[in-house]
N, C-alpha and C positions, 0 to 999 in steps of 0.2 A: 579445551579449545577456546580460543574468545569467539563471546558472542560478539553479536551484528551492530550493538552499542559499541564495546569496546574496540572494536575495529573501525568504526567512525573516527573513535576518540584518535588511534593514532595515526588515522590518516591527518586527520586537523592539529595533532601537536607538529607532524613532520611537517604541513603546511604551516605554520606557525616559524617552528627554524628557519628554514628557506625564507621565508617570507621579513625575516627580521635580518637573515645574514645577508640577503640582494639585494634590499630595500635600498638601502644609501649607495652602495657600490654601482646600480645605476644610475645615478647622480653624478657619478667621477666616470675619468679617463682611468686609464693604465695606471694613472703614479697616482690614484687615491686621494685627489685631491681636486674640489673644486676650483676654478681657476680665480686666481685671484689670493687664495687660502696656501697658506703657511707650510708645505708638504707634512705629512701625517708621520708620525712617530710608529713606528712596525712593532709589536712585541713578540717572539718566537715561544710558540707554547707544544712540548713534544709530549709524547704516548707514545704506549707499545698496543694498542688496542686498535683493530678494525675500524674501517668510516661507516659502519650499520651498526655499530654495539651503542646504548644508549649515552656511553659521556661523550662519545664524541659527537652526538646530534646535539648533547648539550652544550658541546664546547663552541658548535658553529653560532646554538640562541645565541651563548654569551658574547659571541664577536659580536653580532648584529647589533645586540645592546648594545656593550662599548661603542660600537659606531655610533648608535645615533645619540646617546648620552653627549658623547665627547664631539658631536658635529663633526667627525673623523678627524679629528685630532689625534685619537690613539686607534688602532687596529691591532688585531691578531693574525697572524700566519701560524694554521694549523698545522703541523707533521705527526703522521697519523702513523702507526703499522711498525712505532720503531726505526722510522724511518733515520732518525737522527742518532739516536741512542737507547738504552737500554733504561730501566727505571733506576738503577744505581749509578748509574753513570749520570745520568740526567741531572741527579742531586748534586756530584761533585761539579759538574757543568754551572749550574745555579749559583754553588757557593765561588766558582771561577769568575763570576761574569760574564760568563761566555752565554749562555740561556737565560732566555728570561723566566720561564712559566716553564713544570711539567705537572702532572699529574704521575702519582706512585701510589701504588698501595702502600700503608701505614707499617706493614710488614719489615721491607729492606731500608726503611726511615728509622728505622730503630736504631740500626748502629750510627745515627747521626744526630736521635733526637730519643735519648735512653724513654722516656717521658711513655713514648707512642707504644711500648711495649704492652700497654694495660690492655688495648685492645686486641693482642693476641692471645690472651688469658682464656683460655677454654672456658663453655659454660658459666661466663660474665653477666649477661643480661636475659633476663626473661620472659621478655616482651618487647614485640615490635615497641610499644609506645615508652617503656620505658628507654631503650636505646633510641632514641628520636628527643627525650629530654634531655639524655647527657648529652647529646653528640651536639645539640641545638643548645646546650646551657652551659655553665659557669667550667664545667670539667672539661668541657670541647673547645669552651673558648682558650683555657688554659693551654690543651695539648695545642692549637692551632697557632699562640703566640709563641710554644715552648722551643722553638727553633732558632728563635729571631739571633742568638748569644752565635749560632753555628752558621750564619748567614742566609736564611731560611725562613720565608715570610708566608705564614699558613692562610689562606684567602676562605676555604670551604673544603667540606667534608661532604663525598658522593659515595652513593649507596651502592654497594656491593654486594649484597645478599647475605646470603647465612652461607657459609663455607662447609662442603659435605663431600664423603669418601668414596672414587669413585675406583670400580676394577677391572681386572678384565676376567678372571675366574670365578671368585664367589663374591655374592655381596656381604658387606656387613652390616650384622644384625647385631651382634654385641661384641663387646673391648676383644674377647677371645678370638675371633674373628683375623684379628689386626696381626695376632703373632704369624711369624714369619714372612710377615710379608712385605716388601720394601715399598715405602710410601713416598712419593716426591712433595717435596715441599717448598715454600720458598726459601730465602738468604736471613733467615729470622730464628731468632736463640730461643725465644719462643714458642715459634712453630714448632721447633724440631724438638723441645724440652714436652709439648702437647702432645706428639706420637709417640714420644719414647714412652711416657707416662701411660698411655694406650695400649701399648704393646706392640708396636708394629716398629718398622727400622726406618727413620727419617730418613730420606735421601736427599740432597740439595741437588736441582738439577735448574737450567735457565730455562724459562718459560719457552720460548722457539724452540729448544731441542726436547721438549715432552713428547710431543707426537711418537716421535721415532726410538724413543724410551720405552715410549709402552711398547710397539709392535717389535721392538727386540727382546724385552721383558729386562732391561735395565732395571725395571723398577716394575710393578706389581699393580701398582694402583696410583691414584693422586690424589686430591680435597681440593674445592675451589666449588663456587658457585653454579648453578643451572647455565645461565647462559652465556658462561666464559668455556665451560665442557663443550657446549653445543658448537656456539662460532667457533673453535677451533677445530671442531670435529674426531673428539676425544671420544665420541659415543660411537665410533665407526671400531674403536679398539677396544674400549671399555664398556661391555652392554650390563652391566650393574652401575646403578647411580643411587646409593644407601645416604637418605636424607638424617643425618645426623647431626647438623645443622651444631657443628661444635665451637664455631666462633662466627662474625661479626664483623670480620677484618673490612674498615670502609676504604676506599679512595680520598685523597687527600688531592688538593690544589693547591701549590707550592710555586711561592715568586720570589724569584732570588733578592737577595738581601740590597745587593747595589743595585738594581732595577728600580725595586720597591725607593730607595731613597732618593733618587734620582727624580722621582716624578714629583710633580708639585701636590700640595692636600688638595688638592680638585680633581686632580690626575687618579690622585688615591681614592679619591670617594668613588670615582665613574667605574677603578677596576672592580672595588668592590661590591659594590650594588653590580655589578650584571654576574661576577661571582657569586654572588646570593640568590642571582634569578636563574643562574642555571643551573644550580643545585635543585631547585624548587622544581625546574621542567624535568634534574635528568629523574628524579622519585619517583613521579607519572611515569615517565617512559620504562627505567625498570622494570617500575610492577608488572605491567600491561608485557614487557616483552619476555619475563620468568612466566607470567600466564603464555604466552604465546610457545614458548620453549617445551614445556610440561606437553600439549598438545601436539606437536611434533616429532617430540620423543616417545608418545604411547604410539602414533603411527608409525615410527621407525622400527617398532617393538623392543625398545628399552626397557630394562626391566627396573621400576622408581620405585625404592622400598623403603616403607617408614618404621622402622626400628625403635624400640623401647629408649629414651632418651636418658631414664634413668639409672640404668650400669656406667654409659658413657659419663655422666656427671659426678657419678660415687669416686670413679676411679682415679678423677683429675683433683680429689680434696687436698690429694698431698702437695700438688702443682701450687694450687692457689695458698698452703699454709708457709711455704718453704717464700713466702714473700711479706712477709710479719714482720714489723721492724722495718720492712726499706719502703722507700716513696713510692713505688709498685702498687706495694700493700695499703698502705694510705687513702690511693684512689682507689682500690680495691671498695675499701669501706665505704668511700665517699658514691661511689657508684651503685653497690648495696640499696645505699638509707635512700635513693629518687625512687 
């Protein structure tokens, strides 16, 4: 449960968002612009995620920033819930001009941005702090430019937890566990190359139609984070949540190619900087809300099992050898030696 500190903390981070996304917009009328001032340039930024899950509290800090950075010269207009598109789609939108800004997992960016695949490598990083040095260093900066060739401008990398298997009959405690049982996953050669190697049967299914996957038994189980299970209420179908915690997969902040060159290098400096600050707020809120999740799922009577880690890591050596010789394997090493 959070304690009575940490629940301060996030009442004062969410007063914090609010109080940076209002701040200038009660300064303006309707059209977002002081009178006198230049009408404001809008940038459309879509997700498929909820307005309570932590990027999108982050994404409202980051508008706020941009406002007051840019004296509201540049704004964002949030669409939340999917509302626009899908995360695959969203990318070909980006690379269309038709979007400016979405957030994806790193996942279905792979068949756009071969690069981003390193991150779904099973049993990658072995330490919160060591993934916080790549992701923050010369390997992150790399996958984040590595789009630019496919129209594809990487701004920040948001923390998505550690990815874990969740069911609706038995939990798993080890690889054996996994046979026979259909696992959904995402739209990633990856993912599905991580379960097969496991022993369970990848399914590819769209995030919006899991719910109703599992309670028809489409599919068996899924992997995905604490509080992506929770907000969508995956734990009302699924009461095993087996903390296996076998990838890393993060969130990515992606501004289409013609947006990004369109704006002048001041325009680019103001996106970037509030992209770096809302990476920085969504961390905070994460943590504090996987602690808050953990505690509401022991009261729902969830059953959270922590599982021997090392069967799961034995069994994926073949995964990580069969990438020897290609730029996979490369960053493979380079990720290693941090």
């Amino acid at each position: 449960m959070l304690g009575k500190s940490n629940s301060f903390l996030v009442v004062g981070l969410c007063a914090g968002v609010l109080a940076a996304t209002l701040g200038f917009a009660m300064m303006r009328g309707a059209s977002g612009a002081v009178a006198g001032e230049a009408p404001a340039r809008v940038l459309k930024l879509a997700h498929s995620l909820d307005e309570k899950h932590p990027v999108h509290l982050a994404m409202l800090y980051m508008a706020g920033v941009l406002d007051q950075k840019s004296q509201g010269q540049l704004r964002l207009q949030i669409y939340a819930n999917g509302s626009l598109c899908g995360e695959a789609e969203s990318i070909e939108q980006m690379q269309q001009g038709v979007l400016d800004l979405a957030k994806t997992s790193t996942a279905p960016l792979e068949s756009f941005v071969p690069e981003m695949a390193v991150l779904g490598v099973p049993y990658v990083f072995t330490s919160d702090d060591q993934y916080w040095r790549v992701l923050d260093g010369e390997v992150g900066q790399e996958l984040l430019d590595a789009g630019q060739g496919v129209g594809l401008k990487g701004l920040c990398f948001y923390d998505a937890g550690a990815r874990s298997f969740y069911t609706v009959k038995r939990p798993i405690l080890k690889p054996e566990d996994l046979e026979g049982l259909k696992i959904r996953v995402q739209q990633s050669k990856t993912a599905i190359a991580m379960v097969d190697a496991l022993g369970g049967s990848p399914t590819p299914i769209e995030w919006g139609e899991l719910y109703s996957a599992l309670q028809t038994s489409t599919v068996d189980g899924a992997e995905n984070n604490l509080p992506s299970y929770f907000s969508n209420r995956h734990f009302e179908v699924c009461r095993h949540f087996s903390l296996s915690r076998h990838t890393r997969v993060p969130d990515v902040l992606l501004c289409s190619g013609d947006t990004w060159n369109s704006l002048s290098a001041e325009e680019q400096g103001w996106l970037q900087q509030a992209a770096d600050e809302s990476a920085r707020m969504q961390r905070k809120l994460w943590d504090l809300e996987t602690e808050r999740v953990l505690g509401v799922l022991a009261a729902e009577g969830v059953s959270v099992h922590e599982p021997d880690l090392a069967p799961f890591a034995e069994k994926v050596k073949g995964l990580h050898q069969s990438y020897d010789g290609a730029p996979i394997g490369d960053l493979l090493r380079r990720i290693a030696e941090e």
